[in-house]
Structure formats: C-alpha cells, structure tokens
C-alpha positions, 0 to 999 in steps of 0.5 A: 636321850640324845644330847642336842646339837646347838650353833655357838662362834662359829661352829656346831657342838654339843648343847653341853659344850655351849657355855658362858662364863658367869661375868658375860656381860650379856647376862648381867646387863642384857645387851643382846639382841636375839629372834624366834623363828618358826619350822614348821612340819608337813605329816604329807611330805616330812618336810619341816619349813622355815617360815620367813627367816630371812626377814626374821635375820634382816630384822636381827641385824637391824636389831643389832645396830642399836648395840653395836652388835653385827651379826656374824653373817649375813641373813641367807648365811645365817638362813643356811645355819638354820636349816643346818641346825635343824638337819643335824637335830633330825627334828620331825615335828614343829621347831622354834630356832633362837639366835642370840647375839651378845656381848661377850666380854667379861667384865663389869661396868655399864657400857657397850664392850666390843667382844661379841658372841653368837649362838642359835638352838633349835628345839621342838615347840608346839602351840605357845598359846591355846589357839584353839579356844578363846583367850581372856586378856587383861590390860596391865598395869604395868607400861609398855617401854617408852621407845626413848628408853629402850627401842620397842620396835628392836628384840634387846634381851633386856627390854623383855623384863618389860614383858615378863613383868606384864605376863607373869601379872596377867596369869598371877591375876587369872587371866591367859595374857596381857595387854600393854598400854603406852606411856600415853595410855594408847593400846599397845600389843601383847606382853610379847605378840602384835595385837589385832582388832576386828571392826567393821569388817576392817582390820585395826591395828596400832602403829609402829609409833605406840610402843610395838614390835615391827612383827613379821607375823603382824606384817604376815596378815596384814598381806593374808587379810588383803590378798585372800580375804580383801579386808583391808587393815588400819594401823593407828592409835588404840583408845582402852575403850575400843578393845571393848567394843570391837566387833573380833580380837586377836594376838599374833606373833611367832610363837603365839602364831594367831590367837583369838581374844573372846575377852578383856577385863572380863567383858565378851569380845564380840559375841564372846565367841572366837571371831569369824574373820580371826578363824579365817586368817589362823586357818590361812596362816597355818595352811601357807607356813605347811606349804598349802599356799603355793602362792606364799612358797617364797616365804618357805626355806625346806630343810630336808628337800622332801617336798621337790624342793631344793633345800640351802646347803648348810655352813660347813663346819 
C-alpha cells in the first residue's frame, strides 16, 4: 500500500515522518485546536471539491485565539495546502482534511507555552453516519460543557472528551447517537454535529448561547432552507419535551453531513419515518457539495481542474 503524504511545520512528508515526542504538551493536555473539512468527488468529471474551507480556516484562526495558537498562514494559504494536500494523496473518492494546530512544547506543567506546531492529513472518508435510514438518538446523561469552562462555540481538542463521553454512552445503551443537553437542561446538539427540528413547516434550531458549535454545515442549511426551499429557521432555546413532539428531526455537520432522526428515547419522530423537508434539504446539500448547484459554486475550491475550473496553486515545497 502507498505510504500517504501529510502537512507537518511547514513542509510535506511521509505519514511515517509525521511524529511528536510523548511529552507534546498537546497530548497531555489537549491544548489544540483543529477542523474537518469535506472534498467531495464528482464520478462525471473526476473532480474532488473542497467544500467551504475557507470558512472552516477562518473558524480555526478564530479558534485559535482562545489558546494563543495563530495558525501558520492565513485561510486561502492554508486553502491552497488543502487542495495541495489531496493532489499529492491522487484521491479519487470523497476526502476528509484534519488541520491540527498544538502546543508543541515539552514540557509538563498547566499553562499555555509558547511553541506551537501545525499538521494537516487527508484520508478517504465515506458516510460518518447512516444517512440513508433513520437514526435513533438518545438524550445523555452527560452535560454539554458549560461555555464558562471550555468555549463550545471553539474546536479545542480537549473539550471532545465532553463529546466522547456522550457518544460512547448512546451506542453503549443501543442507541446511533446522543444528544446533549446544557447545564440549564435546554437541548443543545449532537455529541459532535448541529441538531435541527422540523415544526410547522419551520426550521427550529438552538442558539449559539445554549452550548453548540457555530457549524458551517448548520450555517450551510439554514441558507438552503430559505433560498430553495423558502422554510424559514428559528434559532432559540430547546425544551426536552419538544424533541418529542416535533413534526421531523435531524443532525448536521461535516462529517455527519444531514442525518435524519426517526427517534429519540424510543419514541417516533413525526411519523417514524425520515421526514419530508429533512430529505429535501440532504438531497440539496449532496447535489451543491458535487457541484450540481451553480449558484453554490462559490463554496467549492477544485482540486484538480477538471471541471473547467481553475484549481489554487499549492504551497511550494
């Protein structure tokens, strides 16, 4: 098997040369920051297209802040060390790209050190989630972090214990996936995804002040919902009771992509059955991340420039 080809300080290398000593302060600690990004393969054309990934290296720099962590290069640079990234990988199927910035130092000691590193992989990723069928969540018992502890709305490495926890709990107890709720018992979102309803023909959605993730795929249908479908979204607090009671349910994010909810706690959502709206806005979001929406190309970096489109140089190296 060919070795793979990853992004570490500054130059590309074999994914066997991509090492940290045991005492990275990162690993002990979990002071980093880090993103997923979806490419997504066309069969027509054999192009792969980064979906939004400038958004997603904005989001990480402003992740970054919280730990004093600056990304390397600005979000087009690191955009162009993406596409990059997958060129020399020669991927021909759907990819997921992890950035990852640390703390490199080593050393032990609580604090926030001043050494940093930088590293981005790529690898083959297919559907994170059955989407195809209905999922069956449960509510955890675990809270969703308080953003006075660690800042939910920031991809820090060490808060996703918070998610682990939950996740390994729901599929422990036989369910596909959980759902926190806050500190104040308000829904919040999946162990690591946005969490939609559907009611009244409206989109409801919680808050950015109940504990979530600022998601680029949440932001991403809430602009589908009103411009293709004209269903407006609500965003505010979640009772518990209302998941119960809602007329459609689904989890988004970029892994998870739009995954319909037919259950939670054992009770049917709706009719039991993945809803109608929830099907409409997957089917959309799969056709404009493989380039089907020309309206939505400005969300689409080419990799290879097989699609007539010109493709953003990588870093040389």
């Amino acid at each position: 098997m060919r070795e793979s080809t990853v992004f570490m300080n500054g130059k590309f290398v074999p994914d066997h040369e991509a090492t940290v000593p045991i005492l990275t302060h990162a690993l002990h600690y979990g002071t980093g920051v880090f993103e997923g990004i979806r490419a997504y393969h066309d069969p027509d054309s054999g192009e792969i297209m980064l979906f939004r990934p400038t958004d997603h290296f904005e989001r990480m720099r402003r992740t970054g802040t919280f730990l004093n962590l600056p990304l390397p290069a600005s979000p087009e640079e690191m955009t162009r060390i993406a596409a990059e990234l997958i060129r020399r990988n020669d991927f021909a199927s759907d990819v997921y790209v992890r950035p990852l910035a640390y703390k490199s130092a080593t050393k032990v000691g609580v604090s926030l050190p001043p050494e940093n590193g930088f590293a981005m992989i790529a690898v083959p990723m297919g559907a994170y989630l059955d989407t195809q069928k209905g999922l069956h969540c449960g509510i955890s018992t675990w809270r969703r972090l308080p953003d006075n502890s660690i800042p939910c709305r920031a991809k820090i490495c060490g808060a996703y214990v918070n998610s682990a926890l939950a996740a390994q709990e729901a599929r422990d107890r036989g369910f596909d996936e959980a759902i926190f709720l806050n500190e104040a018992g308000r829904v919040a979102e999946g162990s690591a995804m946005n969490l939609f309803l559907v009611r009244d023909g409206k989109l409801v959605t919680p808050d950015v002040t109940q504990g979530i993730l600022e998601g680029i795929t949440r932001d991403t249908v809430m602009k589908l919902g009103w411009d293709l479908l004209k269903v407006t979204t609500e965003a505010r607090s979640v009772d518990r009771a209302e998941l119960y009671i809602a007329d459609e349910a689904f989890l988004c994010g970029t892994a998870a992509q739009i995954a319909p909810i037919t259950r939670i706690d054992g009770r049917p959502i709706g009719n039991g059955e993945c809803g109608a709206i929830t099907l409409e806005l997957r089917s959309l979001y799969d056709r404009l991340v493989r380039g089907k929406l020309p309206a939505y190309h400005r969300w689409l970096t080419p990799v290879y420039g097989r699609a007539g489109r010109p493709v953003l140089a990588g870093q040389p190296v």
